[in-house]
C-alpha positions as CSV (number, residue, x, y, z in Angstrom):
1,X,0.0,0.0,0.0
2,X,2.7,2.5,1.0
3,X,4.4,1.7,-2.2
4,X,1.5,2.4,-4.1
5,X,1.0,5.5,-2.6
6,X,4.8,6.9,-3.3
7,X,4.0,6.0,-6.9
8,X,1.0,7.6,-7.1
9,X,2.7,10.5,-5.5
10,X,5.6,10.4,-7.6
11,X,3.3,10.5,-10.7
12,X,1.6,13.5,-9.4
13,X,4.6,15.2,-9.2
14,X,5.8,14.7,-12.8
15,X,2.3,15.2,-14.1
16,X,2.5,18.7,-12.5
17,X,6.2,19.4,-13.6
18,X,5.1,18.4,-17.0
19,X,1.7,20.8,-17.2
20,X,3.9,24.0,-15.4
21,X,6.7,23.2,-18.0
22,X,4.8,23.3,-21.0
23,X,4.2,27.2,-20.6
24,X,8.3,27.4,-20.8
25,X,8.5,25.7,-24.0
26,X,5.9,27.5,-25.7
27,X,7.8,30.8,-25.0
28,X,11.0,29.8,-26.1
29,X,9.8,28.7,-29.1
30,X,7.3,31.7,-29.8
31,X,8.9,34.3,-32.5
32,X,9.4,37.9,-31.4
33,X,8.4,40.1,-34.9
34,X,10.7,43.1,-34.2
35,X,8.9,45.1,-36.8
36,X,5.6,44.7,-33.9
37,X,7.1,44.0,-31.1
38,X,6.7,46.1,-28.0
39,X,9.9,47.6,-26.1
40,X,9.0,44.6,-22.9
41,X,8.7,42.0,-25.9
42,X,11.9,42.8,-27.6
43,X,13.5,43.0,-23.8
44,X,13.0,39.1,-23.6
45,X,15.5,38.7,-26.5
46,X,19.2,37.8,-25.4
47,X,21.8,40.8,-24.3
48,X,18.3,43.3,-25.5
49,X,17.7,45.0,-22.6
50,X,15.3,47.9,-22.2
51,X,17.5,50.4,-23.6
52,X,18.2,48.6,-26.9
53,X,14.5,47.8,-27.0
54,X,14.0,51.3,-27.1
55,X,16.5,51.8,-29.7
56,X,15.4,49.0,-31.7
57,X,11.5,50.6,-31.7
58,X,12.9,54.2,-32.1
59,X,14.8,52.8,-35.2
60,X,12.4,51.4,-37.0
61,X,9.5,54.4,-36.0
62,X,12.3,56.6,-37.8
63,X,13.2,54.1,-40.6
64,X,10.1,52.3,-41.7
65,X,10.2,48.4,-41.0
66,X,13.0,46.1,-41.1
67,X,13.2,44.3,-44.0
68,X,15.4,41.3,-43.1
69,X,16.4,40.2,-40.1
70,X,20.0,41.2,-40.2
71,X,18.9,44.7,-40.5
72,X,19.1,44.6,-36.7
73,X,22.3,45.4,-36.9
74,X,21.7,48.9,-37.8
75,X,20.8,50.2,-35.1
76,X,23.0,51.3,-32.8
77,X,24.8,49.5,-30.0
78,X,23.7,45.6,-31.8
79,X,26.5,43.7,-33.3
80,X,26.9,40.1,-35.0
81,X,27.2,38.2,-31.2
82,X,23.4,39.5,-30.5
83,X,22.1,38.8,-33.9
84,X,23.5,34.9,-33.6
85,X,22.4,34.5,-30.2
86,X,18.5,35.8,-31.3
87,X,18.3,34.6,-34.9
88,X,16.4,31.9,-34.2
89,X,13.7,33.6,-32.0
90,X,13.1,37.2,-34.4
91,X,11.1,37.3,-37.4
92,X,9.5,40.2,-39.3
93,X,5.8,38.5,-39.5
């Protein structure tokens, strides 16, 4: 009985880990449009904090939308080491 217990217990556990978890993995994969984005959504991106954020919006209000995603690197302050480490998670639709 007690072992029965502990695995019911046990399964619980994972069961909840797995449910609270899956909230994570939808984020990460989820694609930040930096043509839309919002200065807090852009602030999730690696090494963007909220002042490139800001830059990044005040860019593109000035410029018109980004037409690739390498265009990033025009505004001030983003090299090549952010692009890489967010290439994966920005797209312009």
């Amino acid at each position: 009985m007690r072992k029965l217990r502990k695995m019911m217990v046990i399964g619980f556990v994972l069961l909840l880990a797995m449910v609270f978890s899956t909230g994570v993995f939808a984020e990460e994969t989820a694609k930040i449009n930096i043509n839309k984005a919002t200065v807090e959504e852009l602030s999730t991106l690696k090494n963007i904090g909220a002042k490139y954020a800001q830059k990044i919006v005040e860019y593109r209000e000035k410029n018109g939308p980004f037409q690739k995603v390498e265009d990033i690197l025009l505004v001030k302050g983003i090299g090549t080491k952010t692009l890489e480490a967010n290439k994966d998670k920005i797209t312009l639709n």
